[in-house]
Structure formats: structure tokens, C-alpha cells
N, CA, C and O atoms as a CHARMM CRD file, in Angstrom:
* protein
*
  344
    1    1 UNK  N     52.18600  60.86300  90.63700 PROA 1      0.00000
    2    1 UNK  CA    53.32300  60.38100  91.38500 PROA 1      0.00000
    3    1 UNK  C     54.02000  61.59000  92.00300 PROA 1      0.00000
    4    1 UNK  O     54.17000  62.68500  91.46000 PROA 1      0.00000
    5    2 UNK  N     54.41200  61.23500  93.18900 PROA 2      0.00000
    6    2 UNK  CA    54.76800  62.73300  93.61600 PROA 2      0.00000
    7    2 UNK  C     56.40100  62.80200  93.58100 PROA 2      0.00000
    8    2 UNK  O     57.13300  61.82500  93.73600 PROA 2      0.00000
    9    3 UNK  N     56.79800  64.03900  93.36600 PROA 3      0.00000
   10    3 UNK  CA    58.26100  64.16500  93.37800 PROA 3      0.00000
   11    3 UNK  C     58.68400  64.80200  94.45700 PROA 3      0.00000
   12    3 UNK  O     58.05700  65.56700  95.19000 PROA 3      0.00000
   13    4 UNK  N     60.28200  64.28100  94.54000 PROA 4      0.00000
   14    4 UNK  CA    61.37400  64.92700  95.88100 PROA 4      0.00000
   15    4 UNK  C     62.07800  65.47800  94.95400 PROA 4      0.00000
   16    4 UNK  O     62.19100  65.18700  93.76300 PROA 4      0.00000
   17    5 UNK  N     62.78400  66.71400  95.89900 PROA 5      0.00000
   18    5 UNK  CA    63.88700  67.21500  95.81200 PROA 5      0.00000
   19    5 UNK  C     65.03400  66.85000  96.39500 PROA 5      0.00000
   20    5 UNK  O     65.20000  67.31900  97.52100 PROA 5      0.00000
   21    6 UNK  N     66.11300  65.96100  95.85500 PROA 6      0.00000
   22    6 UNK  CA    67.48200  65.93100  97.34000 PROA 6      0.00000
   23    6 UNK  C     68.27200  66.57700  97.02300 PROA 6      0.00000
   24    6 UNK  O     68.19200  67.38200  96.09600 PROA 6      0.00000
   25    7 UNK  N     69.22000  66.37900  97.71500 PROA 7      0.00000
   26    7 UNK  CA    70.19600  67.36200  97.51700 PROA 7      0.00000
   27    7 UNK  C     71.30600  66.56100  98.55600 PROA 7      0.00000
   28    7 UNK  O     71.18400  66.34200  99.76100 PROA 7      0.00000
   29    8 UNK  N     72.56800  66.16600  97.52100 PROA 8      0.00000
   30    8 UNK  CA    73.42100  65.26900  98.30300 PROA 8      0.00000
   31    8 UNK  C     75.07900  66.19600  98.67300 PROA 8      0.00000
   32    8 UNK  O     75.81900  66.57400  97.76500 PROA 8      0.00000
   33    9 UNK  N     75.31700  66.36600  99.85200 PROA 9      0.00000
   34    9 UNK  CA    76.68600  67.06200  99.52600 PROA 9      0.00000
   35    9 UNK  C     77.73400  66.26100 100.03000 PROA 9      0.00000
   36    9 UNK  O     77.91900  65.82900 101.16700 PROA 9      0.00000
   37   10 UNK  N     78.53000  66.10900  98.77000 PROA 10     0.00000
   38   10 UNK  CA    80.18900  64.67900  98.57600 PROA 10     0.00000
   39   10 UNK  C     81.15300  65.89800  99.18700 PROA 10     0.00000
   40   10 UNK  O     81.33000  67.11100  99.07500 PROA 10     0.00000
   41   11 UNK  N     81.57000  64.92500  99.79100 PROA 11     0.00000
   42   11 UNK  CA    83.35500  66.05800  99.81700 PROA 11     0.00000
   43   11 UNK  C     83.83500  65.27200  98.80200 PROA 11     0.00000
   44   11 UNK  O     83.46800  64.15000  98.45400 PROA 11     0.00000
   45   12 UNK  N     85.13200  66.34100  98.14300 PROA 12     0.00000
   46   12 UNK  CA    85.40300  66.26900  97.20000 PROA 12     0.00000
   47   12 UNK  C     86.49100  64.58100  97.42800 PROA 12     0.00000
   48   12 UNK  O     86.36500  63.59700  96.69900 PROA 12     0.00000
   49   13 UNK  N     87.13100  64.65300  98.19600 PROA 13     0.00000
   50   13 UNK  CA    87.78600  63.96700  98.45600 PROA 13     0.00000
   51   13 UNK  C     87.51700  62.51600  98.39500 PROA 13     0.00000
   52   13 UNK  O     88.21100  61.60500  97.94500 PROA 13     0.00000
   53   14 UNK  N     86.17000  62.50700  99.03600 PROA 14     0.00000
   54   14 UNK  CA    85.32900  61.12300  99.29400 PROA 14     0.00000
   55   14 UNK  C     85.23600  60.64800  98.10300 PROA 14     0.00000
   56   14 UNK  O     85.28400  59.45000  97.82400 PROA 14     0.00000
   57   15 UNK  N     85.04200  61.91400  97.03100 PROA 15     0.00000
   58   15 UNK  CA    84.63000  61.44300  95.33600 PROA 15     0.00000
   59   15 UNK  C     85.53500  60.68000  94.93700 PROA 15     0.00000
   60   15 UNK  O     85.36700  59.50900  94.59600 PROA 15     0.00000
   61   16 UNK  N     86.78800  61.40900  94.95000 PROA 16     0.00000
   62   16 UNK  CA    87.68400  60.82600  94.16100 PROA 16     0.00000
   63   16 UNK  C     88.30400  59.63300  94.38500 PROA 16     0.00000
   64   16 UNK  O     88.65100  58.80700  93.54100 PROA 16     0.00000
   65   17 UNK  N     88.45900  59.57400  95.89000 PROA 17     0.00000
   66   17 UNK  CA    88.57300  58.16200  96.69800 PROA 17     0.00000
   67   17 UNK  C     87.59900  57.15000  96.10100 PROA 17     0.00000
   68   17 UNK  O     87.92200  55.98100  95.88800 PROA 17     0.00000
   69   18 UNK  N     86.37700  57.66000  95.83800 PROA 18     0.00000
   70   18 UNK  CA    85.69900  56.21400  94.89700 PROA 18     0.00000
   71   18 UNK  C     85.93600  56.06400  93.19700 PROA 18     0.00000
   72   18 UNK  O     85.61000  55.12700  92.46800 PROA 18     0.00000
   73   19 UNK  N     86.50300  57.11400  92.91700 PROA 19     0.00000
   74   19 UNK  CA    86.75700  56.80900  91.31900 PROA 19     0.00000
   75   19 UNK  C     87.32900  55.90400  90.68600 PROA 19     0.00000
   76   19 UNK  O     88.43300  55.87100  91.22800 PROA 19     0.00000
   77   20 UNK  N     87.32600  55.36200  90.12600 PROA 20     0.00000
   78   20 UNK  CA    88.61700  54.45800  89.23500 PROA 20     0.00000
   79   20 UNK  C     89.32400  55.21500  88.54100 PROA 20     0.00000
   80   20 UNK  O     89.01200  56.35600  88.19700 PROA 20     0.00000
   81   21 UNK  N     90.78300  54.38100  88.16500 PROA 21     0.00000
   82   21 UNK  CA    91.43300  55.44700  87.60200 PROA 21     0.00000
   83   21 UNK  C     90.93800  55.78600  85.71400 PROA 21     0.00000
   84   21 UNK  O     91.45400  56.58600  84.93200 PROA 21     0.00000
   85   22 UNK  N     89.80800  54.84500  85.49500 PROA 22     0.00000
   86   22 UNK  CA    89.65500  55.02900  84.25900 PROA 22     0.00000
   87   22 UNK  C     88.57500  56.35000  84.39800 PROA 22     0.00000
   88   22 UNK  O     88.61700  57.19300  83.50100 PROA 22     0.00000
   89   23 UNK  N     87.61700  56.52500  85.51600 PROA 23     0.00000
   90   23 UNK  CA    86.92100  57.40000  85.85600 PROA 23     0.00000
   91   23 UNK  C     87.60000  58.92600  85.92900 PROA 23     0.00000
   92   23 UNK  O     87.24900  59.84700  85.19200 PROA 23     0.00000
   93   24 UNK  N     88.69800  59.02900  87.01300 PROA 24     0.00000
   94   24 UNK  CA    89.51800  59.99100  87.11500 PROA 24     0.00000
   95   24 UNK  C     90.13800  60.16700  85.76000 PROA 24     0.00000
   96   24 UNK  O     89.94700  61.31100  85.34900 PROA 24     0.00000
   97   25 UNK  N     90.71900  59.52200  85.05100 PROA 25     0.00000
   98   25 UNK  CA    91.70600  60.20600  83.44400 PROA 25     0.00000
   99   25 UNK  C     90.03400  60.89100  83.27200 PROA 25     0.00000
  100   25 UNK  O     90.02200  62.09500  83.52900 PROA 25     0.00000
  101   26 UNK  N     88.54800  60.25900  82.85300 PROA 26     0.00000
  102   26 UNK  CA    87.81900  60.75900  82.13400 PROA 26     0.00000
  103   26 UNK  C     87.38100  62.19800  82.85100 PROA 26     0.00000
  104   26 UNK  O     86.90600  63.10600  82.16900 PROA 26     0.00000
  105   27 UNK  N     87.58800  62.33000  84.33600 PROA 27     0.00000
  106   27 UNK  CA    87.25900  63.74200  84.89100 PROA 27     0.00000
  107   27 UNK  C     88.03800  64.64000  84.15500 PROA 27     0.00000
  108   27 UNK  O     87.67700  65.52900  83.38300 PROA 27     0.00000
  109   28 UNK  N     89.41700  64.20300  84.57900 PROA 28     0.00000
  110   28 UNK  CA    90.43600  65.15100  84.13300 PROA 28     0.00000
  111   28 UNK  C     90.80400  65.39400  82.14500 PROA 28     0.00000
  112   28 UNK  O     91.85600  65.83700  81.68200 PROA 28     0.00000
  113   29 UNK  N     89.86800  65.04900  81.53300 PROA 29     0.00000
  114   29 UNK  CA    89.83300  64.76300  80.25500 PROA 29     0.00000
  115   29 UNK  C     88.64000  66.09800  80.66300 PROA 29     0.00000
  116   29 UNK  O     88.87500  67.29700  80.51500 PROA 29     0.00000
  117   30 UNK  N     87.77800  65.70100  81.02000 PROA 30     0.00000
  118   30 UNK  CA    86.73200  67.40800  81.11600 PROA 30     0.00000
  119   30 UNK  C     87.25100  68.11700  81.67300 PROA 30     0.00000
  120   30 UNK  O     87.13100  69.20700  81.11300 PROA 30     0.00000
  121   31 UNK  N     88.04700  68.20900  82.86800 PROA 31     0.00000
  122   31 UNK  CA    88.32500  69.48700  82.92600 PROA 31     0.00000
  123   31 UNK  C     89.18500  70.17400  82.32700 PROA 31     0.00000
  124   31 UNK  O     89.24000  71.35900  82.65800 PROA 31     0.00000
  125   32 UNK  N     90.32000  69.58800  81.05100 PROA 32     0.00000
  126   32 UNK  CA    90.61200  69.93100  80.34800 PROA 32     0.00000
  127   32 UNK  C     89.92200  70.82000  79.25500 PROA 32     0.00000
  128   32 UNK  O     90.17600  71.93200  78.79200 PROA 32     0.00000
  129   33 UNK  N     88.68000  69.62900  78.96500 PROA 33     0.00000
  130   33 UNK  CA    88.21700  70.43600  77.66300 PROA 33     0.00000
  131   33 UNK  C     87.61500  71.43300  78.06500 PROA 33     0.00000
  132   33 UNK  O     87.55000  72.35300  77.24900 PROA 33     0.00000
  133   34 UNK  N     87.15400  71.58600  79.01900 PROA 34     0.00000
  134   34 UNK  CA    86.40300  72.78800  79.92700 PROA 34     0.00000
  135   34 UNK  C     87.30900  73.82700  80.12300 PROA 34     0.00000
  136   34 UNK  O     86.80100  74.67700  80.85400 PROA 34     0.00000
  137   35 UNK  N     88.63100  74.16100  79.71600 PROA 35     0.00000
  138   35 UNK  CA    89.09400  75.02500  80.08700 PROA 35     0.00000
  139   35 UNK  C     89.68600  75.39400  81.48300 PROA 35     0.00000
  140   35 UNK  O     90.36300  76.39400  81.72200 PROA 35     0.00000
  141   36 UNK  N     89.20900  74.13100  82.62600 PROA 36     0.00000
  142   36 UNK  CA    89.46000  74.51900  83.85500 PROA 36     0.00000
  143   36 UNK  C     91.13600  74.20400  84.50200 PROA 36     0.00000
  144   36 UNK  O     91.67600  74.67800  85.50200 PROA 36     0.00000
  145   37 UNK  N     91.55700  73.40700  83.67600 PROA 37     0.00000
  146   37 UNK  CA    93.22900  73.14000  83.54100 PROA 37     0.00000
  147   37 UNK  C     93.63300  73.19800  82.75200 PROA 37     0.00000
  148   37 UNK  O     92.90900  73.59200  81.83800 PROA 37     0.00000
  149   38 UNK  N     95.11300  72.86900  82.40000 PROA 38     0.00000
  150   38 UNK  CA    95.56300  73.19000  81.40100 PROA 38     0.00000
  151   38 UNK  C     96.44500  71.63700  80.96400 PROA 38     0.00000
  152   38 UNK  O     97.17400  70.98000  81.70600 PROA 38     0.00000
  153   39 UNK  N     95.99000  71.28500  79.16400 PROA 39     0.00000
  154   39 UNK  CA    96.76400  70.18800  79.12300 PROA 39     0.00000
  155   39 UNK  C     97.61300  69.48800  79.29400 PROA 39     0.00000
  156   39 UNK  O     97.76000  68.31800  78.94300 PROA 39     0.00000
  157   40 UNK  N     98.50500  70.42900  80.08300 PROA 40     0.00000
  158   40 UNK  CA    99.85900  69.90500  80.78500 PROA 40     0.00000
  159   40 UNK  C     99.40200  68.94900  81.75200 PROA 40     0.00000
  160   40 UNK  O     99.97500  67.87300  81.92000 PROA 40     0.00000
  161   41 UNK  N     98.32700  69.33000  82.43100 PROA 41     0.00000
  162   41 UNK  CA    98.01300  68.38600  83.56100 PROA 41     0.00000
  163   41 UNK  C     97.74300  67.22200  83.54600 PROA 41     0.00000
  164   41 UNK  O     97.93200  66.58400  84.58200 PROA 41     0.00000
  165   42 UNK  N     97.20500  66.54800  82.35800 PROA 42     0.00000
  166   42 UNK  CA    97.15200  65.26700  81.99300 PROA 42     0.00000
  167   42 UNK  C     97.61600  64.36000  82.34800 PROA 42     0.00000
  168   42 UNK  O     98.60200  64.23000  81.62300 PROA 42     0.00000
  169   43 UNK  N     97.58700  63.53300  83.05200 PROA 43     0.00000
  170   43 UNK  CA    99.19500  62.01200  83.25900 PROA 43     0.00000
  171   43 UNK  C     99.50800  61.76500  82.23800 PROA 43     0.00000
  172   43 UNK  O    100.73100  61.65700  82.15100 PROA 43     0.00000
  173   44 UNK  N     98.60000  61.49000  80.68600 PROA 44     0.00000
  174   44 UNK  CA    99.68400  60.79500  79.75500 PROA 44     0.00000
  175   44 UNK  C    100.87100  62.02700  79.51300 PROA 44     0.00000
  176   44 UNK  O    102.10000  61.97200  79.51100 PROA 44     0.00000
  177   45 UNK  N    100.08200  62.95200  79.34700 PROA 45     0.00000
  178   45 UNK  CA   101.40700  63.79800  78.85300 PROA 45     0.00000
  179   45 UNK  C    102.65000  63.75800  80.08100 PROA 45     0.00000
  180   45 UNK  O    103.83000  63.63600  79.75300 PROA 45     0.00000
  181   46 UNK  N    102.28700  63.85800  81.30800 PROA 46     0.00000
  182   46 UNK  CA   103.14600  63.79700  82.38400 PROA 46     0.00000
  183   46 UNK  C    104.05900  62.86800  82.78200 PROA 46     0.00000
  184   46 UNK  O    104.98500  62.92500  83.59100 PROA 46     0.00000
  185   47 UNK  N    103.68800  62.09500  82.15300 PROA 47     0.00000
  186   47 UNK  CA   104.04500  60.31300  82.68600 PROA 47     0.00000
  187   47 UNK  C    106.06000  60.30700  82.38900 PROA 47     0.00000
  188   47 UNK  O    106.91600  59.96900  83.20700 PROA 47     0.00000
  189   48 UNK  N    106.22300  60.70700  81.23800 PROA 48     0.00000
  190   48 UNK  CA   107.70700  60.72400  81.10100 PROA 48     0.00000
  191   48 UNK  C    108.71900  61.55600  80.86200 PROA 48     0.00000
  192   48 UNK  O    109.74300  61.38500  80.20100 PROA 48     0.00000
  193   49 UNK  N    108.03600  63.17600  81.92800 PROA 49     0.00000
  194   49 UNK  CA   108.91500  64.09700  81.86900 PROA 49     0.00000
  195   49 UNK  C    108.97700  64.60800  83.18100 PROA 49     0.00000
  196   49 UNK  O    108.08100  64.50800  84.01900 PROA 49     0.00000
  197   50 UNK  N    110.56600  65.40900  83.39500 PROA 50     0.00000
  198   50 UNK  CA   110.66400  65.63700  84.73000 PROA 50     0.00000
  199   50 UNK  C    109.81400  67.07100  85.33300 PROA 50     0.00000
  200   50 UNK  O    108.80100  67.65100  84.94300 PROA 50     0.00000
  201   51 UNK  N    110.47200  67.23500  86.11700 PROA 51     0.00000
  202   51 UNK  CA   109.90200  68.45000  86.59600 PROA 51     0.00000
  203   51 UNK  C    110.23100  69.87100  86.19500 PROA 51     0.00000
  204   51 UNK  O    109.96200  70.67100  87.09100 PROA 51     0.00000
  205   52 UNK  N    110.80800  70.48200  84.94400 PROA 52     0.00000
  206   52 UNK  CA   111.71700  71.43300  84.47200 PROA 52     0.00000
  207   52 UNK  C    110.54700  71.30900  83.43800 PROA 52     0.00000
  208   52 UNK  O    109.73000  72.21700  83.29200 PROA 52     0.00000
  209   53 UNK  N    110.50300  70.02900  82.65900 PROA 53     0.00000
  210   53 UNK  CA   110.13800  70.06200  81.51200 PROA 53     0.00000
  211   53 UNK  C    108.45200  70.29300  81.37700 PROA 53     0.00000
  212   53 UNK  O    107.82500  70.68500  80.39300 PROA 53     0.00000
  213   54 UNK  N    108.00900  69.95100  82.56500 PROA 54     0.00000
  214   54 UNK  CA   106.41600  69.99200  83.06900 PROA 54     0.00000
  215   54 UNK  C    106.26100  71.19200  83.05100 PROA 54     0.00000
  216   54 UNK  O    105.29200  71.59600  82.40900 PROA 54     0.00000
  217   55 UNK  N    107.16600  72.22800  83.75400 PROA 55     0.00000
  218   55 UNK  CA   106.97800  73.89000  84.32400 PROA 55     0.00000
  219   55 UNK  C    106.89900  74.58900  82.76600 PROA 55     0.00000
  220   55 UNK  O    106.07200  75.42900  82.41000 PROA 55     0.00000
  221   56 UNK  N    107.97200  74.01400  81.95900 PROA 56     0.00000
  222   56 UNK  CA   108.25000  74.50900  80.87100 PROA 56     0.00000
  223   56 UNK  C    106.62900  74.38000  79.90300 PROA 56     0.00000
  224   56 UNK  O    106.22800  75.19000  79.06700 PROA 56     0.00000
  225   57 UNK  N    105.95100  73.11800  80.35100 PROA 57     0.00000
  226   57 UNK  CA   104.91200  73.06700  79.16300 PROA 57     0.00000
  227   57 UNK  C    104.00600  73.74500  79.96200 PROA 57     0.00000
  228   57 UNK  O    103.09900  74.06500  79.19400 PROA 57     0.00000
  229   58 UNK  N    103.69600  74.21500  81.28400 PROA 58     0.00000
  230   58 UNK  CA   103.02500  74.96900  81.69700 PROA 58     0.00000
  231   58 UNK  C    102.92500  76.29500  81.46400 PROA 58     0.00000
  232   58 UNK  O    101.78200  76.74900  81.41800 PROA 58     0.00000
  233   59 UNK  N    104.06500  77.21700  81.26400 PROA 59     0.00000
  234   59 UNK  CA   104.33900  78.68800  80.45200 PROA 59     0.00000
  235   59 UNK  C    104.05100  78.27000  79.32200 PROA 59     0.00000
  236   59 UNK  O    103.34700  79.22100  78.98400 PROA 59     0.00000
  237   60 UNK  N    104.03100  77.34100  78.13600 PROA 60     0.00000
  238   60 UNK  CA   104.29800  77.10700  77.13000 PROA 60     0.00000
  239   60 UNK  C    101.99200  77.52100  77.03500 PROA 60     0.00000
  240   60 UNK  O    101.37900  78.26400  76.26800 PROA 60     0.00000
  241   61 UNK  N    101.59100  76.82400  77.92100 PROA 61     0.00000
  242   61 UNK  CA   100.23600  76.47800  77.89100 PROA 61     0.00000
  243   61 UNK  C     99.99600  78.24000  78.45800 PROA 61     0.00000
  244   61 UNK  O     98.91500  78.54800  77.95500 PROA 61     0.00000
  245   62 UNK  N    100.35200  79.05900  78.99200 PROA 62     0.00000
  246   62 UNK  CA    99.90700  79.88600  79.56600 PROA 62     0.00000
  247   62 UNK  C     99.95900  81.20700  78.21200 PROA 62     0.00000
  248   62 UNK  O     99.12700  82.05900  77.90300 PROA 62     0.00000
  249   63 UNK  N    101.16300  80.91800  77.71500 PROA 63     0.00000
  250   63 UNK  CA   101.65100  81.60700  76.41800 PROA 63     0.00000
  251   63 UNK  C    100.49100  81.91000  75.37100 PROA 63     0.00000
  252   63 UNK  O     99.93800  82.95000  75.01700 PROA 63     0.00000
  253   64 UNK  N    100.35900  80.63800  75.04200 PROA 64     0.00000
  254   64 UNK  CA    99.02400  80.49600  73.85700 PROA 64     0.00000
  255   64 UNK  C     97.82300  81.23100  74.39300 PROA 64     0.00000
  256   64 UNK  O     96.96800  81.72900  73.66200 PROA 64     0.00000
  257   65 UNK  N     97.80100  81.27600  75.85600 PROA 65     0.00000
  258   65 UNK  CA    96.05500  82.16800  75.91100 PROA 65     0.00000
  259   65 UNK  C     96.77500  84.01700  75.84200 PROA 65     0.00000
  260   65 UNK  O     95.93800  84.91400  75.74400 PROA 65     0.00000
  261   66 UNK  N     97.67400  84.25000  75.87800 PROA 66     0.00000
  262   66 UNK  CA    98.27100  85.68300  75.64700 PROA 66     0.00000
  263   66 UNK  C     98.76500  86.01000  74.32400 PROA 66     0.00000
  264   66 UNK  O     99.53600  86.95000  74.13100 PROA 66     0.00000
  265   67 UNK  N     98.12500  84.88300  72.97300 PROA 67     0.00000
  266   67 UNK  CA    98.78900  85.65900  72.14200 PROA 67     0.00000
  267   67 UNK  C     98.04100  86.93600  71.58600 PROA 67     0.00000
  268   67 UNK  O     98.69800  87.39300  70.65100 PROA 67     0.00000
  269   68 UNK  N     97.05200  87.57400  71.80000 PROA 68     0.00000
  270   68 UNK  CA    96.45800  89.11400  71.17200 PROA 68     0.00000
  271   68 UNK  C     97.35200  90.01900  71.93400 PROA 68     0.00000
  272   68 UNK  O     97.28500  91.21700  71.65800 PROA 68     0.00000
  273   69 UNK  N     98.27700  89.58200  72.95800 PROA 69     0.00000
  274   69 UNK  CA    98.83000  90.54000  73.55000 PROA 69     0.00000
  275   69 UNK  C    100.21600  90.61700  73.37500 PROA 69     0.00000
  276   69 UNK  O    101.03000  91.44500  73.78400 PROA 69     0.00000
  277   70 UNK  N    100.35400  89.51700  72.63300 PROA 70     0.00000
  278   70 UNK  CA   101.80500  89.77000  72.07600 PROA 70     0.00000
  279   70 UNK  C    102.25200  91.45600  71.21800 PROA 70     0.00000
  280   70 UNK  O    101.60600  92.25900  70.54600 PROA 70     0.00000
  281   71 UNK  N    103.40500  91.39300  71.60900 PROA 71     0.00000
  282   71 UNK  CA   103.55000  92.74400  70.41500 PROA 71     0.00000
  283   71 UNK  C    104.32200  91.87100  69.34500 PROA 71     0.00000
  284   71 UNK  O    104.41300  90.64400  69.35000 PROA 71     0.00000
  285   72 UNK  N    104.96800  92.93400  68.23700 PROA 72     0.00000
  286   72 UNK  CA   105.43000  92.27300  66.72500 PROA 72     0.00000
  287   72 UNK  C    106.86900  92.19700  67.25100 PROA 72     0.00000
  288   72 UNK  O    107.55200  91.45100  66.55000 PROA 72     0.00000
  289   73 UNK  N    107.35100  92.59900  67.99900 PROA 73     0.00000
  290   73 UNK  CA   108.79000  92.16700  68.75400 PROA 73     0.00000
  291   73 UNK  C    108.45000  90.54600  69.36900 PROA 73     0.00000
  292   73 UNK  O    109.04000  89.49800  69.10600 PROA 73     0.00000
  293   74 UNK  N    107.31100  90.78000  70.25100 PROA 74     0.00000
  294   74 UNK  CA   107.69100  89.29400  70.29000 PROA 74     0.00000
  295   74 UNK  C    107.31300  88.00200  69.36600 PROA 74     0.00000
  296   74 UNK  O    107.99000  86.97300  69.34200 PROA 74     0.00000
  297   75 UNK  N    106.12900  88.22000  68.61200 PROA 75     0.00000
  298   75 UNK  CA   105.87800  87.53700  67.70500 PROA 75     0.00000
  299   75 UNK  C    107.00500  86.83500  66.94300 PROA 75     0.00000
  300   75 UNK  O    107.14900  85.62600  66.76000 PROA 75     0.00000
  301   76 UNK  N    107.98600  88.13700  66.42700 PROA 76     0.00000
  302   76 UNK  CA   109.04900  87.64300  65.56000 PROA 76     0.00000
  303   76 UNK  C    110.05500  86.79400  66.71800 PROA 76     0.00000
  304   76 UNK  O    110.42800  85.70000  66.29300 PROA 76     0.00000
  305   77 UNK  N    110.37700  87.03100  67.64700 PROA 77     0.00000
  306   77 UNK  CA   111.09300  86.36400  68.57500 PROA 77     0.00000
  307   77 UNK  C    110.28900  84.74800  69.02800 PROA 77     0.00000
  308   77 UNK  O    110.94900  83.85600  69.56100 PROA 77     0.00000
  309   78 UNK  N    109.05700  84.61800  68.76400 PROA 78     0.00000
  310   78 UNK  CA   108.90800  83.33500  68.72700 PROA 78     0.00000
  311   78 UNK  C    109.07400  82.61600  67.90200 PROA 78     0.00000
  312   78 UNK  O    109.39600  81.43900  68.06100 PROA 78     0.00000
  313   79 UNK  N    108.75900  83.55100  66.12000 PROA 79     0.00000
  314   79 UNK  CA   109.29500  83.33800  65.09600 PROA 79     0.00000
  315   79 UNK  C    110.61600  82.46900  65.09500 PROA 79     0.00000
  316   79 UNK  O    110.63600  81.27200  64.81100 PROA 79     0.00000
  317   80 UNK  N    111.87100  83.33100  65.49900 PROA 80     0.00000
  318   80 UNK  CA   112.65300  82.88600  65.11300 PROA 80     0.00000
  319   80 UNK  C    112.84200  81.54800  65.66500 PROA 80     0.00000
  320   80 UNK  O    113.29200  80.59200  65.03300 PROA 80     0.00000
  321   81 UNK  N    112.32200  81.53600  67.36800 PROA 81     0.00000
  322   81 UNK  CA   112.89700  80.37700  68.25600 PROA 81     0.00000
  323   81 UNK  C    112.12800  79.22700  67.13400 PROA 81     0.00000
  324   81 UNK  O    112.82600  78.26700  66.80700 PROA 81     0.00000
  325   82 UNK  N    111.22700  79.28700  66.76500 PROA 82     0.00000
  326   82 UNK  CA   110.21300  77.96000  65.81100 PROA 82     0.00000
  327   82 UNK  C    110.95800  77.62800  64.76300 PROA 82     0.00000
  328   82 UNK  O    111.37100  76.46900  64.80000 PROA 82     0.00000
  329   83 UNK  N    111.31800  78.36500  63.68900 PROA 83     0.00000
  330   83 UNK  CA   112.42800  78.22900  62.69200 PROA 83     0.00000
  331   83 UNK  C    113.96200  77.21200  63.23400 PROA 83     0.00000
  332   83 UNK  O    114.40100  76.19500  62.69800 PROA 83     0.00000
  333   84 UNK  N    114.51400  77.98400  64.51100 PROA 84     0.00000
  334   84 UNK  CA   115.56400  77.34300  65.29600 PROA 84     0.00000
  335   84 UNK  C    115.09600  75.71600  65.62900 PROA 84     0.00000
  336   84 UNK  O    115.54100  74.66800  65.16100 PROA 84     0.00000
  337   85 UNK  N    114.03900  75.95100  66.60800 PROA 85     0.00000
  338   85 UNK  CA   114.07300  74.24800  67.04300 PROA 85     0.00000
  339   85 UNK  C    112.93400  73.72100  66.03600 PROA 85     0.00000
  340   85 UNK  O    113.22800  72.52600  66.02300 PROA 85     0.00000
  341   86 UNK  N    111.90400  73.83700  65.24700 PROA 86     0.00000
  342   86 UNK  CA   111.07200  73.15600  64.49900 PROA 86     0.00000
  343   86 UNK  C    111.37900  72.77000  63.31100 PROA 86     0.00000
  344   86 UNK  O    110.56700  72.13200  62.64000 PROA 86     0.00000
């Protein structure tokens, strides 16, 4: 039986225009776990906070990939803020 090669090229746009939205949460569920966004981006998480509080979980998400670079000044300064609000 003989084989083809194709090769199809989507704009991206066209894709998503056909997705469902149960399709789209499951994209954006990989590109989460993939590392390629950051869990803030999610809708559920998004769904009932404003725009302050979104920016805020975005540093919050950017934070965690810099902690080997923390120094022991700031460590303890996150310290304390966790003790304060946790």
C-alpha cells in the first residue's frame, strides 16, 4: 500500500474559531502543564477576579520560577509576609 506525506498549514486563528469551548479549556490546560503559560491564565481561576488581582497572581507565578535566586533577605521577607497573611 503506498504512503503520502501531507502536510496541512491552519492559521492559528481558523483553529481556534473551530474549537469548542470544552476543546479550548483542554488546550489551555496543556499549555499550562507544558510550561508555556502560566496558571494564572486559566478562566477558572480568572473568572472572579479583577484586574489588580490577576497582575498580582501573575508576579506571584513569576516569583516561584526565581526562587534559587532569592537571597536570605528576601526569603525571610517572604517569610514574614506568609506568617502575616497565612
Amino acid at each position: 500500500m503506498p504512503e503520502f506525506d501531507t502536510y496541512v498549514d491552519v492559521d492559528v486563528d481558523e483553529f481556534l474559531s473551530a474549537c469548542s469551548k470544552r476543546e479550548i479549556t483542554e488546550l489551555i490546560d496543556s499549555l499550562i502543564e507544558d510550561g508555556h503559560i502560566p496558571e494564572s491564565a486559566s478562566k477558572k481561576v480568572n473568572d472572579n477576579i479583577g484586574v489588580l488581582e490577576s497582575q498580582f497572581i501573575e508576579k506571584m507565578d513569576g516569583l516561584k520560577e526565581k526562587y534559587y535566586r532569592l537571597s536570605q533577605e528576601d526569603e525571610k521577607t517572604l517569610g514574614d509576609l506568609f506568617k502575616k497573611y497565612l
